[in-house]
N, C-alpha and C positions, 0 to 999 in steps of 0.2 A: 504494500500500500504506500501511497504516496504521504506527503506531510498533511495535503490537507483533507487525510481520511478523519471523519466527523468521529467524534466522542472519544479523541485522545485523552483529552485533559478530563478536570472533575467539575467541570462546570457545564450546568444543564444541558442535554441533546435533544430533551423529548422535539422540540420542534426541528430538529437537520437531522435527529436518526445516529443513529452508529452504526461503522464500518469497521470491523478491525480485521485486518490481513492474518495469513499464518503468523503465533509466536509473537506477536501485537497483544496490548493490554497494560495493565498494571501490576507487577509482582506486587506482592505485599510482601514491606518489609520483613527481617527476620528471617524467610523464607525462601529458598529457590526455587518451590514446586505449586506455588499457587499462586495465579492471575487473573483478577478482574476485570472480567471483560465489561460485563455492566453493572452500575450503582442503580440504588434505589435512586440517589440525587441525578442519575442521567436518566432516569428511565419515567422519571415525576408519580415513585412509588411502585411502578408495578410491579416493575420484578428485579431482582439483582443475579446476578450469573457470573460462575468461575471458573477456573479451569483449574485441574487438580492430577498432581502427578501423585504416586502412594509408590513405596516399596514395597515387594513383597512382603506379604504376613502383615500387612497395616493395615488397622482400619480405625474407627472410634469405638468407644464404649455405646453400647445400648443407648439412644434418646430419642426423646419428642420434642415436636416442637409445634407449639400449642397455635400458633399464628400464622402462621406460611407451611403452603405446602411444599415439596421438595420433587426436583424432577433432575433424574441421571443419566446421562446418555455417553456409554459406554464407548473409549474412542480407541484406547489401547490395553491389551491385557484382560486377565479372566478376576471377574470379581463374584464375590458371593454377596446377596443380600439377604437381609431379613428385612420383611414388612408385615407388621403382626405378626403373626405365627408361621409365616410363607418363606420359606429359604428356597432361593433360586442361586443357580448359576448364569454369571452374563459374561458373553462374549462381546468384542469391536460389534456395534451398531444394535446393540440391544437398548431400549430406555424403559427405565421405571419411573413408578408414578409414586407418592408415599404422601396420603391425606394430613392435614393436620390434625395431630391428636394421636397419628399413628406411630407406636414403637418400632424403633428401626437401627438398623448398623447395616456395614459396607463394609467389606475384606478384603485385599486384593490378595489374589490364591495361585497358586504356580509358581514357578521361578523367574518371571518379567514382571520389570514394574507395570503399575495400572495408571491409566490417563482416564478422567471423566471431566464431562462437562455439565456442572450443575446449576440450578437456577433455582430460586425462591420466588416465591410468588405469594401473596405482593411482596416487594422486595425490600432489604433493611438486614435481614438476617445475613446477606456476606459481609457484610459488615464486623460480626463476630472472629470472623479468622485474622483480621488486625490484631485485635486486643485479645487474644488468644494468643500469636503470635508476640504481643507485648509483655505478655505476662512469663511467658518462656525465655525471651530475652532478658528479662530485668532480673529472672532467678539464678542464670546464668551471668549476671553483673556481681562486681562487689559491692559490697550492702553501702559501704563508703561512696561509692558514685554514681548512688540509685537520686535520683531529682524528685523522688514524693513515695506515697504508698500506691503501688499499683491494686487494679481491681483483682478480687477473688475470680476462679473459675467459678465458683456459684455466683455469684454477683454479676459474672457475664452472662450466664445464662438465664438469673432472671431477667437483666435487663432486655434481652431478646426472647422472654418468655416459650426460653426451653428448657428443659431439664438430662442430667444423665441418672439411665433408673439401673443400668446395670453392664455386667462386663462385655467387654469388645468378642465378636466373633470367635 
C-alpha cells in the first residue's frame, strides 16, 4: 500500500474507510505478534480487529466477554477452540463465531505457529491487548523505574467487562 492508504494513523476513518496492505497496521507495543488493524476510534465503535501471531501450545485461559462478540478467522496454523462446550479443530480459512456471554479459549496445536485474524464487535475490546501488554512490561521493569501503579489483570478485565473463569486449553 501506498502512504496514502486510509486509516494509518489513530485518528477517525469511519468517513474514508480503511485500507491496510499485507503486514500494514499497528503492532502494539510490548509485542511482536499482534497488530491493529482497526480501533473502535477508526471504526466510530463498531468493531475493533487484530491480527494475532500464537506459538505453539499458546492460547489464553478460559473467558467471557460479557459485551462484544468475538469473531476468528483462521489464517495460518491449526488451532483448537472451545465455544461453550464445543471443541473444534480449525485449519487456514476456517472462522468462528463466539456470542457474548459465551465461555471460550483458543490453542494453537501442532508444531507451527498460528496466525488469526480477530475482530470484536462492537469494538473497544482490542483495546485490552495494550494494557495487557502494559502490564507485562512494567512487571518485567525495575520497581525503581516503574512511573505509577499499573492496572490489575482483573481490573483490565472488568474495565472491558470480561472475565477469566478458568485454565487455558
Amino acid at each position: 500500500m501506498n502512504e496514502e492508504s486510509a486509516g494509518q494513523g489513530e485518528q477517525g476513518t469511519t468517513s474514508v474507510g480503511i485500507i491496510l496492505g499485507p503486514g500494514e497496521g499497528r503492532t502494539i507495543p510490548g509485542t511482536d505478534t499482534l497488530t491493529l488493524k482497526a480501533t473502535s476510534e477508526q471504526t466510530g465503535g463498531s468493531m475493533g480487529v487484530l491480527e494475532a501471531t500464537s506459538p505453539p501450545e499458546y492460547g489464553p485461559p478460559r473467558h467471557i466477554h460479557y459485551s462484544s462478540d468475538e469473531l476468528f478467522y483462521v489464517l495460518e496454523g491449526e488451532f483448537l477452540f472451545l465455544v461453550g462446550e464445543r471443541q473444534i479443530s480449525a485449519m487456514p480459512g476456517a472462522f468462528v463465531f463466539i456470542p457474548r456471554g459465551t465461555i471460550h479459549a483458543a490453542k494453537v496445536i501442532g508444531n507451527k505457529p498460528g496466525k488469526v485474524l480477530t475482530a470484536y464487535v462492537p469494538g473497544g475490546l482490542e483495546r485490552s491487548f495494550e494494557e495487557f501488554a502494559r502490564v507485562r512490561t512494567e512487571q518485567g521493569e525495575d520497581a525503581s523505574r516503574s512511573t505509577g501503579r499499573s492496572m490489575t489483570v482483573e481490573e483490565i478485565n472488568e474495565k472491558y467487562d470480561s472475565e477469566f473463569v478458568g485454565p487455558p486449553l
